[in-house]
N, CA, C and O atoms as a GROMACS GRO file, in nm:
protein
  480
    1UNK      N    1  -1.876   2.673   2.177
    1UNK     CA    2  -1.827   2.558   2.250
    1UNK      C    3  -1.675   2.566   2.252
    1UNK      O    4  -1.621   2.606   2.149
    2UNK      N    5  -1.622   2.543   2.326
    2UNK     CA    6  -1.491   2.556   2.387
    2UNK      C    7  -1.422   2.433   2.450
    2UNK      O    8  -1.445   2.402   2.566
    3UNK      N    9  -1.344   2.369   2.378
    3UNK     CA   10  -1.272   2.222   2.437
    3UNK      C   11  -1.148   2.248   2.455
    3UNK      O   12  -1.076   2.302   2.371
    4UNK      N   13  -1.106   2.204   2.585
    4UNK     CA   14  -0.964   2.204   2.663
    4UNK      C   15  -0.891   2.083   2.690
    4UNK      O   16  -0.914   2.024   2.796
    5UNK      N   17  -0.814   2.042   2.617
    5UNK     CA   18  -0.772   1.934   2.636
    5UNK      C   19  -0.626   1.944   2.719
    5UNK      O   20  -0.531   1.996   2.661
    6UNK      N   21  -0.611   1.894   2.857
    6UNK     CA   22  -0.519   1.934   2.945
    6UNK      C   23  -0.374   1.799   2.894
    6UNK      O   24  -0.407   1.694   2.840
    7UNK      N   25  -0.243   1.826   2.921
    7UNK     CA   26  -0.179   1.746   2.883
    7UNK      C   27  -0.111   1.699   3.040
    7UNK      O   28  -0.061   1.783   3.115
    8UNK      N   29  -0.117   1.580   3.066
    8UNK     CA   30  -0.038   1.514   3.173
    8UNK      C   31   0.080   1.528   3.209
    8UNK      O   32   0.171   1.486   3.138
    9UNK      N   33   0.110   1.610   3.364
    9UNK     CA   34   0.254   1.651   3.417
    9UNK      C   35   0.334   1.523   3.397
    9UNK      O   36   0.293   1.409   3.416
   10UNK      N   37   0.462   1.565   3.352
   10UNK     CA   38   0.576   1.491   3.361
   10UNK      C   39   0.621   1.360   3.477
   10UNK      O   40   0.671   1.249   3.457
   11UNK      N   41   0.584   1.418   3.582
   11UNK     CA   42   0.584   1.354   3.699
   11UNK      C   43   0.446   1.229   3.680
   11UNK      O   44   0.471   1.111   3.703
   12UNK      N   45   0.351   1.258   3.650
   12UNK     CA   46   0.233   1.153   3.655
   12UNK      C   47   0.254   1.066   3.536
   12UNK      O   48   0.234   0.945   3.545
   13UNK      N   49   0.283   1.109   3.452
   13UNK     CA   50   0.340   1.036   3.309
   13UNK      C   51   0.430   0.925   3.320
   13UNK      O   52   0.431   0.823   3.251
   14UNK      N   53   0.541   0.969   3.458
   14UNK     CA   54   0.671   0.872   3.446
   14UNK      C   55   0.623   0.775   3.535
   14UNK      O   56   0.697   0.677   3.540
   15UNK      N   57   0.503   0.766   3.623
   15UNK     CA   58   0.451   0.719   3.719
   15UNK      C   59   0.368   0.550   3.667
   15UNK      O   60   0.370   0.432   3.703
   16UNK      N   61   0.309   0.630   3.571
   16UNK     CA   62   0.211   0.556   3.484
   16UNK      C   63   0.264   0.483   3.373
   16UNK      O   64   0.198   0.416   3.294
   17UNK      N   65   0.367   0.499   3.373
   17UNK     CA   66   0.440   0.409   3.245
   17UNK      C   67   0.448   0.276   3.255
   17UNK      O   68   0.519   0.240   3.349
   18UNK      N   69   0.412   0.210   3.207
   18UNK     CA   70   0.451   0.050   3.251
   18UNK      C   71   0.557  -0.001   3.146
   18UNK      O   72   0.575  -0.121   3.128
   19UNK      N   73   0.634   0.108   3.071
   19UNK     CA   74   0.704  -0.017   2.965
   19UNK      C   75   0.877  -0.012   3.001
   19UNK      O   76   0.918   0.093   3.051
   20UNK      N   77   0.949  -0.092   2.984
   20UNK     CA   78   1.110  -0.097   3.031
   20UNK      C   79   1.160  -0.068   2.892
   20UNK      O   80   1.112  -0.094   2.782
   21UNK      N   81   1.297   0.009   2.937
   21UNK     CA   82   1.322   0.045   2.774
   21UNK      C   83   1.401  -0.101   2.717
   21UNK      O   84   1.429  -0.196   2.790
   22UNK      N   85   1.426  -0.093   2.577
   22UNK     CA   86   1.502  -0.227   2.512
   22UNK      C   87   1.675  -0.219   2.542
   22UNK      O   88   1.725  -0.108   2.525
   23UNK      N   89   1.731  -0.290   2.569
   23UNK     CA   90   1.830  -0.320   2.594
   23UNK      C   91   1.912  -0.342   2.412
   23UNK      O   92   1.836  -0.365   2.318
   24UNK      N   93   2.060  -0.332   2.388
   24UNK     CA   94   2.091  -0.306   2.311
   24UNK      C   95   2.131  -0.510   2.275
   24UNK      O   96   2.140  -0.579   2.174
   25UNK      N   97   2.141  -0.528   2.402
   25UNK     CA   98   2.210  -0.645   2.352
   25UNK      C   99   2.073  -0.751   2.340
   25UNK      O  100   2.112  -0.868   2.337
   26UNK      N  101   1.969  -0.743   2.336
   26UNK     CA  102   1.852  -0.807   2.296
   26UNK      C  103   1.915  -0.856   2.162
   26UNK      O  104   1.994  -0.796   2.090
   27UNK      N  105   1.858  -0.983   2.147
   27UNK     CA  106   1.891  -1.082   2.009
   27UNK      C  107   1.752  -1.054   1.900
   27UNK      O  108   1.640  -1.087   1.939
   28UNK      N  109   1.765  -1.006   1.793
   28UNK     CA  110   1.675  -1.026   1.724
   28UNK      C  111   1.692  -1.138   1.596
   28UNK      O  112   1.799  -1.180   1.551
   29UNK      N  113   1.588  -1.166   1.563
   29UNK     CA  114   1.575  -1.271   1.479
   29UNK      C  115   1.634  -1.210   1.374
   29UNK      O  116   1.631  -1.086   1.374
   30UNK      N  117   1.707  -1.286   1.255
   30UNK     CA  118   1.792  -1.244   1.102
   30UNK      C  119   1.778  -1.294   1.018
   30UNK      O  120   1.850  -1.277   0.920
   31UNK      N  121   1.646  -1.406   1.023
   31UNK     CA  122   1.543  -1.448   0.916
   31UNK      C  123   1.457  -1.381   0.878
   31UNK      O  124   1.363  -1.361   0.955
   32UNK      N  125   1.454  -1.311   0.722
   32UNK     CA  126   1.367  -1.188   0.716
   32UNK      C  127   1.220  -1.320   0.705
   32UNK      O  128   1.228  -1.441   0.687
   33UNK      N  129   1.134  -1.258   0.718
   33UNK     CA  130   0.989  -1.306   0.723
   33UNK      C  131   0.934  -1.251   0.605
   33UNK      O  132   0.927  -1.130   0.587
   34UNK      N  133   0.894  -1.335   0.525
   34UNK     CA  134   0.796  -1.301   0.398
   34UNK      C  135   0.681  -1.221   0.398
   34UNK      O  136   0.585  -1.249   0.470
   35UNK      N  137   0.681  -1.117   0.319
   35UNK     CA  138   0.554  -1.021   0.301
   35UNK      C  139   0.463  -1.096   0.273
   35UNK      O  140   0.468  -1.186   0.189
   36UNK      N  141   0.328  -1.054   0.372
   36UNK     CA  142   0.247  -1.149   0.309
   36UNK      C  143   0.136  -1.029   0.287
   36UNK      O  144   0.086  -0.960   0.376
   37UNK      N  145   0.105  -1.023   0.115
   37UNK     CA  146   0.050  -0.936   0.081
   37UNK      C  147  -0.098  -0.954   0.058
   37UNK      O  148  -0.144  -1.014  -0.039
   38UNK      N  149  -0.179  -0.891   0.168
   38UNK     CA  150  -0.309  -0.887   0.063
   38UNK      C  151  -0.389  -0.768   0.016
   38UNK      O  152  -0.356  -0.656   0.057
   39UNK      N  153  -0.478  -0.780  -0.056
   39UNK     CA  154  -0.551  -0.696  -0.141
   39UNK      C  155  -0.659  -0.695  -0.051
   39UNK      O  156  -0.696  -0.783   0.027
   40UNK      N  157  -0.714  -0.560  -0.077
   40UNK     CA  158  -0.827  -0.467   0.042
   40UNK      C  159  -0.977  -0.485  -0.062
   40UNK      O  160  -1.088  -0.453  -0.017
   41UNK      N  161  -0.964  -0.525  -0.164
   41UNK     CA  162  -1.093  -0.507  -0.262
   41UNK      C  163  -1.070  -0.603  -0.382
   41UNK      O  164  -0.956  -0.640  -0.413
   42UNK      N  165  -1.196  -0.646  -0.457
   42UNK     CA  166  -1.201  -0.707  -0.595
   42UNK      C  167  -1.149  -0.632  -0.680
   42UNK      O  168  -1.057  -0.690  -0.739
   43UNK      N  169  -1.179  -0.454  -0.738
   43UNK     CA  170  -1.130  -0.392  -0.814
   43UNK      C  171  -0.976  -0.412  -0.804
   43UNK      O  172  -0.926  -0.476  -0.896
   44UNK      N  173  -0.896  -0.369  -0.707
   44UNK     CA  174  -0.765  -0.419  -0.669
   44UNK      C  175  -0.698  -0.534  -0.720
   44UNK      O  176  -0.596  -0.523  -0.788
   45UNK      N  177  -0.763  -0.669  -0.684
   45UNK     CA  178  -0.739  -0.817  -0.717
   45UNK      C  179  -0.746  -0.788  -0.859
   45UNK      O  180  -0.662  -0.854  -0.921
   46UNK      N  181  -0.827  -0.702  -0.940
   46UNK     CA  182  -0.837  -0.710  -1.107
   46UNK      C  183  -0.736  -0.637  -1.145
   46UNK      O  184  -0.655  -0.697  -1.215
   47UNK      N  185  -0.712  -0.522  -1.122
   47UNK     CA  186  -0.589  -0.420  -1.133
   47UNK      C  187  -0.474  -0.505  -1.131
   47UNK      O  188  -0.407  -0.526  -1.232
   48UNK      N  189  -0.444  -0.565  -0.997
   48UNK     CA  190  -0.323  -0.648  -1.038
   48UNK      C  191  -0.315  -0.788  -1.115
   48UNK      O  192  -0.209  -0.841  -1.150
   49UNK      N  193  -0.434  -0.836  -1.133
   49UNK     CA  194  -0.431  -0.984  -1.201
   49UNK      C  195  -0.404  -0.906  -1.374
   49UNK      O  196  -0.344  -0.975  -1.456
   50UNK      N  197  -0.443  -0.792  -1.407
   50UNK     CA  198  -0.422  -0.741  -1.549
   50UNK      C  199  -0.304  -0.618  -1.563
   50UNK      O  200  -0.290  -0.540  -1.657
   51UNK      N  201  -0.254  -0.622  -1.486
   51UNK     CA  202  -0.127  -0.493  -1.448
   51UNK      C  203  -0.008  -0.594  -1.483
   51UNK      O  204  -0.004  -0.717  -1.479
   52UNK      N  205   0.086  -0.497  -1.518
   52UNK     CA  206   0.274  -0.563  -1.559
   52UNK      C  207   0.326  -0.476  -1.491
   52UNK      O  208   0.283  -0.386  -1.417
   53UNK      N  209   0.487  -0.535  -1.544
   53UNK     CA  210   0.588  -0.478  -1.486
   53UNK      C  211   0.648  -0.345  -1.534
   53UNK      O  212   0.745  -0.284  -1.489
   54UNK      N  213   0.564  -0.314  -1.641
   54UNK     CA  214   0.589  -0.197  -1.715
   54UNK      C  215   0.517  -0.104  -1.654
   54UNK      O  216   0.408  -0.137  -1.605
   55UNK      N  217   0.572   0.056  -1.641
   55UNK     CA  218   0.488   0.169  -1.640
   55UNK      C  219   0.380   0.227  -1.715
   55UNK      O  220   0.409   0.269  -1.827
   56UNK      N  221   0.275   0.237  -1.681
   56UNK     CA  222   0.185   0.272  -1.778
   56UNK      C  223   0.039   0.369  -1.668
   56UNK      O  224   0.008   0.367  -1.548
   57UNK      N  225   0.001   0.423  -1.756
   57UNK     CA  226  -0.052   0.578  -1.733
   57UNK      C  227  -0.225   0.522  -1.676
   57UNK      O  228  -0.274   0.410  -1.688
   58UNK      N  229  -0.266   0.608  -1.632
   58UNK     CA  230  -0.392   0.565  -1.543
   58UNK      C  231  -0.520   0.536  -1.637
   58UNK      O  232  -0.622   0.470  -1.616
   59UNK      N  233  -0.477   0.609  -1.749
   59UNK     CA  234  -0.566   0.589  -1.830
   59UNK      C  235  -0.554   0.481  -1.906
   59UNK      O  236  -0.654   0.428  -1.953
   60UNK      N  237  -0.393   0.420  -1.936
   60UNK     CA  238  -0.420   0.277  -2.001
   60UNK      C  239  -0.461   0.194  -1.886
   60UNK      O  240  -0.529   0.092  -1.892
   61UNK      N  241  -0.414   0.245  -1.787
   61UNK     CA  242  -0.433   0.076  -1.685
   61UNK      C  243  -0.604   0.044  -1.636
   61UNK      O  244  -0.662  -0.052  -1.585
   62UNK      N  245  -0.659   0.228  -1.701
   62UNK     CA  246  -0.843   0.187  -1.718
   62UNK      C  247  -0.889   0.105  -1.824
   62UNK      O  248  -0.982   0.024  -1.828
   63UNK      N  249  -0.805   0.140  -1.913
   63UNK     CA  250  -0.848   0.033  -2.038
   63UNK      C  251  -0.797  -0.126  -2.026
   63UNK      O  252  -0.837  -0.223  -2.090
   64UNK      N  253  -0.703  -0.119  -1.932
   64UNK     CA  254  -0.685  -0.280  -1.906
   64UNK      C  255  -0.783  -0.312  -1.817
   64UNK      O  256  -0.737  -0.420  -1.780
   65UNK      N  257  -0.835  -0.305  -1.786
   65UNK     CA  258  -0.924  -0.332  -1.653
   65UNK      C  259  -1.070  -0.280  -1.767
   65UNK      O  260  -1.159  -0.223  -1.704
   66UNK      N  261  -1.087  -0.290  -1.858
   66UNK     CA  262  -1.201  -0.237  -1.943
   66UNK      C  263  -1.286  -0.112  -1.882
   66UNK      O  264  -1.409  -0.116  -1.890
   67UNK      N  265  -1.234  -0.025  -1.834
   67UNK     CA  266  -1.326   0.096  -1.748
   67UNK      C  267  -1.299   0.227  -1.822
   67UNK      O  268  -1.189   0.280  -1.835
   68UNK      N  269  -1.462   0.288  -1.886
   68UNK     CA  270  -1.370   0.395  -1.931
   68UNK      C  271  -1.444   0.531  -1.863
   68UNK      O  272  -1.450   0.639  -1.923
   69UNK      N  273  -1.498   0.507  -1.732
   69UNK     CA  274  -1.472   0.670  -1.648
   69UNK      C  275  -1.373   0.661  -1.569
   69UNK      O  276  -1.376   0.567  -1.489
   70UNK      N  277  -1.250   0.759  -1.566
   70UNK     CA  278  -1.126   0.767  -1.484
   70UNK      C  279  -1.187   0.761  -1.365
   70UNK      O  280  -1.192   0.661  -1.295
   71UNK      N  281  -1.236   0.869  -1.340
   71UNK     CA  282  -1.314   0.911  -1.193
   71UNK      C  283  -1.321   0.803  -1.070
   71UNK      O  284  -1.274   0.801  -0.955
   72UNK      N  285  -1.399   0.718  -1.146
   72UNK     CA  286  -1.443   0.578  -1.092
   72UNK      C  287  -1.344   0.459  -1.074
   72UNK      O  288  -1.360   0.354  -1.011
   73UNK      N  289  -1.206   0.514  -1.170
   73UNK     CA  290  -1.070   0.409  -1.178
   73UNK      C  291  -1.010   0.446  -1.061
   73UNK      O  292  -0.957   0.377  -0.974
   74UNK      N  293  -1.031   0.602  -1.073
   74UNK     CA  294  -0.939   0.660  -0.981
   74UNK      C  295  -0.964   0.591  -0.779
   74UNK      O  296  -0.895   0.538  -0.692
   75UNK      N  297  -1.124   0.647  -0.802
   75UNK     CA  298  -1.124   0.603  -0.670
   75UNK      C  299  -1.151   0.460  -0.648
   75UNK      O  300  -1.118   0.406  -0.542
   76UNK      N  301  -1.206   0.402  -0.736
   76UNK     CA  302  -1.211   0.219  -0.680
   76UNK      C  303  -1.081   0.119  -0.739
   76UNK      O  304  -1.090  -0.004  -0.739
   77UNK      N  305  -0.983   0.179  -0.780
   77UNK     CA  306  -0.933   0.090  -0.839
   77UNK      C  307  -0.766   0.128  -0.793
   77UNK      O  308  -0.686   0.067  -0.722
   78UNK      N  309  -0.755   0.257  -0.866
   78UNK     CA  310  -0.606   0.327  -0.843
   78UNK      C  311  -0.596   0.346  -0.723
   78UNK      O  312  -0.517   0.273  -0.664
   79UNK      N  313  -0.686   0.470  -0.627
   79UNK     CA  314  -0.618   0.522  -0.518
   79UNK      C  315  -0.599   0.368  -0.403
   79UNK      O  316  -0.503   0.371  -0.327
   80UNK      N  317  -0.690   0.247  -0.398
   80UNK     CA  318  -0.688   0.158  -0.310
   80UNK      C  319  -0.590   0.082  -0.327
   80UNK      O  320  -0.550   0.034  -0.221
   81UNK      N  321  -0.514   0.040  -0.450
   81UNK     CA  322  -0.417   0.016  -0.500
   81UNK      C  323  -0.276   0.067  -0.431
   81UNK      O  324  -0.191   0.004  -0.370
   82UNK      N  325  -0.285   0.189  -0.461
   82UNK     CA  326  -0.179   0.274  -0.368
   82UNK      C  327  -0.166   0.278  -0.263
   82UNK      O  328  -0.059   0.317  -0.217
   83UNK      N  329  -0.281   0.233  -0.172
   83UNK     CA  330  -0.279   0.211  -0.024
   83UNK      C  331  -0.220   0.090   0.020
   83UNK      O  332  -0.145   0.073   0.116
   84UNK      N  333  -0.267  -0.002  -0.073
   84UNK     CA  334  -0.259  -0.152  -0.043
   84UNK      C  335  -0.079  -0.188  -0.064
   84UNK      O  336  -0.017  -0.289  -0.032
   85UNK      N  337  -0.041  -0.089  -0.114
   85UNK     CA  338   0.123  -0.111  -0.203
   85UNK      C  339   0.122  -0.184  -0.295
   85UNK      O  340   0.229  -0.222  -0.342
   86UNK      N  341  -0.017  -0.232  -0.356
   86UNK     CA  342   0.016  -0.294  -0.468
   86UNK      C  343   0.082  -0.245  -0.605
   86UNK      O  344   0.159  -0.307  -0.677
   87UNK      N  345   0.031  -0.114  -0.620
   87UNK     CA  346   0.128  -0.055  -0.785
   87UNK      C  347   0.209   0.041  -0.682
   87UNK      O  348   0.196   0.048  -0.560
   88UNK      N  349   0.320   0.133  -0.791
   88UNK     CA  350   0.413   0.185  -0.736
   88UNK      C  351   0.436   0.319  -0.827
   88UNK      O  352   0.470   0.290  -0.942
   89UNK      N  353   0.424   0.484  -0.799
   89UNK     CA  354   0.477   0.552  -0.868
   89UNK      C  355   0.551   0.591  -0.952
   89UNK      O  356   0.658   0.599  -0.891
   90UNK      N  357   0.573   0.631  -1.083
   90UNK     CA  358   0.658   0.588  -1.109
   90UNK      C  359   0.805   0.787  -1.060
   90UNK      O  360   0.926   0.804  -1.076
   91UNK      N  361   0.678   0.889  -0.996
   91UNK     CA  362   0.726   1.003  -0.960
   91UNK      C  363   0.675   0.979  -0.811
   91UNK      O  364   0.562   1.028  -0.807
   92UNK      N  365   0.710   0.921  -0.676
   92UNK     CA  366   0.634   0.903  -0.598
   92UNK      C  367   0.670   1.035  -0.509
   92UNK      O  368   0.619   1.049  -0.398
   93UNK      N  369   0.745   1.115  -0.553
   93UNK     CA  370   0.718   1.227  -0.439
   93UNK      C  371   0.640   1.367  -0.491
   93UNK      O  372   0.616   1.470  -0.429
   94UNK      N  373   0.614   1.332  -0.618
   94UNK     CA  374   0.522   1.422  -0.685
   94UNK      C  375   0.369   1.374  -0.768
   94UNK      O  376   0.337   1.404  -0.883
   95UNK      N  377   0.302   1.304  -0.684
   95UNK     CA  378   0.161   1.202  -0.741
   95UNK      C  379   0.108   1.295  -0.840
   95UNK      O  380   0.047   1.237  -0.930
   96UNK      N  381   0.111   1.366  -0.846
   96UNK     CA  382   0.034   1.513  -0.985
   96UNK      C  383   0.094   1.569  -1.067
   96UNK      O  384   0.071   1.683  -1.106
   97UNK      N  385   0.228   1.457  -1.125
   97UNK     CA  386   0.291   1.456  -1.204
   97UNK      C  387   0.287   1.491  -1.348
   97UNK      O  388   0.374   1.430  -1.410
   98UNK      N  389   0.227   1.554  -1.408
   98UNK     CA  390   0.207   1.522  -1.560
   98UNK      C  391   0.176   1.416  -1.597
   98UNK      O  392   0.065   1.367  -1.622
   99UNK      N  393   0.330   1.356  -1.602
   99UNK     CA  394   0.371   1.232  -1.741
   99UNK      C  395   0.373   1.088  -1.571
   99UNK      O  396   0.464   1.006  -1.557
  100UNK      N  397   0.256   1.101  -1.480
  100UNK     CA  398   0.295   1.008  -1.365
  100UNK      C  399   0.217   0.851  -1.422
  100UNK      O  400   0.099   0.835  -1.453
  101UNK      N  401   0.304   0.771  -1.422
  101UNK     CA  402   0.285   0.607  -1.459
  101UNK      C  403   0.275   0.535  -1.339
  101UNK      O  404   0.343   0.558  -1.239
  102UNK      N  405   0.189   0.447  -1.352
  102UNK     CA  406   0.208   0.349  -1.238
  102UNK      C  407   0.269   0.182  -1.293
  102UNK      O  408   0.272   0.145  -1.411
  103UNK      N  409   0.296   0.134  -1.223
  103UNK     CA  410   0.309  -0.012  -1.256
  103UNK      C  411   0.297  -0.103  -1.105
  103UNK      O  412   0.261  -0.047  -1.001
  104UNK      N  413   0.334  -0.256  -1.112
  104UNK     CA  414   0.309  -0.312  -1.009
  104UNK      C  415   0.458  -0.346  -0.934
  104UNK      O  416   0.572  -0.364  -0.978
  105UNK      N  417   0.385  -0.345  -0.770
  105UNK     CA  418   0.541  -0.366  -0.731
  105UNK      C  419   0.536  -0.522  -0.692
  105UNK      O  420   0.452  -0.609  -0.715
  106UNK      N  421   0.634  -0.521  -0.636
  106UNK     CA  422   0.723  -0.671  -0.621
  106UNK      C  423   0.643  -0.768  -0.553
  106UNK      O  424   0.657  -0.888  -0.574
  107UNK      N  425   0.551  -0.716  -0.463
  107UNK     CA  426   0.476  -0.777  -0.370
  107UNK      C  427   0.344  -0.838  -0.421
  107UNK      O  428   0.310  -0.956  -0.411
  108UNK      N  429   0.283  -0.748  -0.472
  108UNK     CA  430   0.197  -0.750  -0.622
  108UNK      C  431   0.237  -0.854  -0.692
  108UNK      O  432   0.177  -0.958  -0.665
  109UNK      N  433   0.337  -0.861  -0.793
  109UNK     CA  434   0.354  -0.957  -0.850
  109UNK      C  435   0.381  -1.122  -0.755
  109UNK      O  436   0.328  -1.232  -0.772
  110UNK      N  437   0.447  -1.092  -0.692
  110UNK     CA  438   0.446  -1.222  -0.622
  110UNK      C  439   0.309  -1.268  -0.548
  110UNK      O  440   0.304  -1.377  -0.492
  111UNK      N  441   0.191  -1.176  -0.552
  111UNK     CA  442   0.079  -1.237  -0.491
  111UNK      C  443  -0.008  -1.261  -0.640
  111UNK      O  444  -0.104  -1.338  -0.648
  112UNK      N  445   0.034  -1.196  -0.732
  112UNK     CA  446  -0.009  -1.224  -0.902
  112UNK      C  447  -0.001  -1.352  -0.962
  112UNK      O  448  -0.087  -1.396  -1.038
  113UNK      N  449   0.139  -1.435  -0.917
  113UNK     CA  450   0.231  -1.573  -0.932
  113UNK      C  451   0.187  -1.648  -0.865
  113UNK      O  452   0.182  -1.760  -0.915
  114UNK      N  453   0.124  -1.634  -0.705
  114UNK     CA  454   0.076  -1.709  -0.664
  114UNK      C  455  -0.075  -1.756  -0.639
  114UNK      O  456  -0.111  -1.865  -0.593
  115UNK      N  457  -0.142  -1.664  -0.675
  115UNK     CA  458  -0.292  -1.678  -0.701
  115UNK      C  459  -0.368  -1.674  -0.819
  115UNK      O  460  -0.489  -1.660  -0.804
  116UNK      N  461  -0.321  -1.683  -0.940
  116UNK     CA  462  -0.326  -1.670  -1.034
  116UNK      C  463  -0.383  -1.802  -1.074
  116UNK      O  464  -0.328  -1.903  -1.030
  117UNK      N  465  -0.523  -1.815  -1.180
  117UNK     CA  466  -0.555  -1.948  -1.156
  117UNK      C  467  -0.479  -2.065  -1.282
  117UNK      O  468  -0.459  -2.066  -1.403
  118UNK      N  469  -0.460  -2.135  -1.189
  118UNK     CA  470  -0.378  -2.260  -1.249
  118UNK      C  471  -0.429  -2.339  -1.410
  118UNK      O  472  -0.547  -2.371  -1.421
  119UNK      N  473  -0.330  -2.366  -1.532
  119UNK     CA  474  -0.372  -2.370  -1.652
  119UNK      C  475  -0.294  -2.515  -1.672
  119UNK      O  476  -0.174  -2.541  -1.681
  120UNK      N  477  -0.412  -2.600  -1.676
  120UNK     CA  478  -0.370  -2.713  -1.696
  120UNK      C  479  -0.336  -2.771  -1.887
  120UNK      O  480  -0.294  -2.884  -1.911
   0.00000   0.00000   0.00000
């Protein structure tokens, strides 16, 4: 089987465009807008309701979360985590780090502060 995917002449491209480019003097807004963070899963919501601000290794942050196959930390708990931006590398351009720690980031904690259940 053999698939050809042809790419559209220049000329038909500029034809078909419907968008105007942005102008420089467009006003944008200079009120930053609050992250509004949420969590993709329950394992996640537990990770950060028992996670700090400290760095700590995948294997303690299984034992905070009481889990003791990595495997299973790794993929339901850590890697969705990392997607979500809730924890933060502590080597983020080398994830297969040795000595690599995670902890929680800023966004995380501020959705930690605010959903966190209330202690009368």
């Amino acid at each position: 089987v053999i698939v050809t995917f042809k790419r559209p002449s220049k000329a038909s491209s500029e034809k078909d465009a419907n968008t105007t480019p942005v102008s420089n003097k467009q006003h944008t807004s200079t009120i930053p807008v609050p992250h509004q963070f949420h969590t993709s899963s329950i394992p996640v919501q537990t990770l950060i309701e028992k996670g700090t601000d400290e760095f700590m290794t995948a294997l303690e942050l299984a034992d905070l979360c009481s889990l003791k196959n990595i495997r299973h930390f790794r993929k339901f708990y850590l890697n969705p985590a990392l997607a979500d931006g809730a924890i933060e590398r502590l080597y983020p351009d080398t994830p297969n780090h040795p000595q690599q720690k995670y902890r929680l980031t800023e966004a995380a904690k501020e959705w930690k502060k605010n959903n966190s259940p209330k202690q009368s």
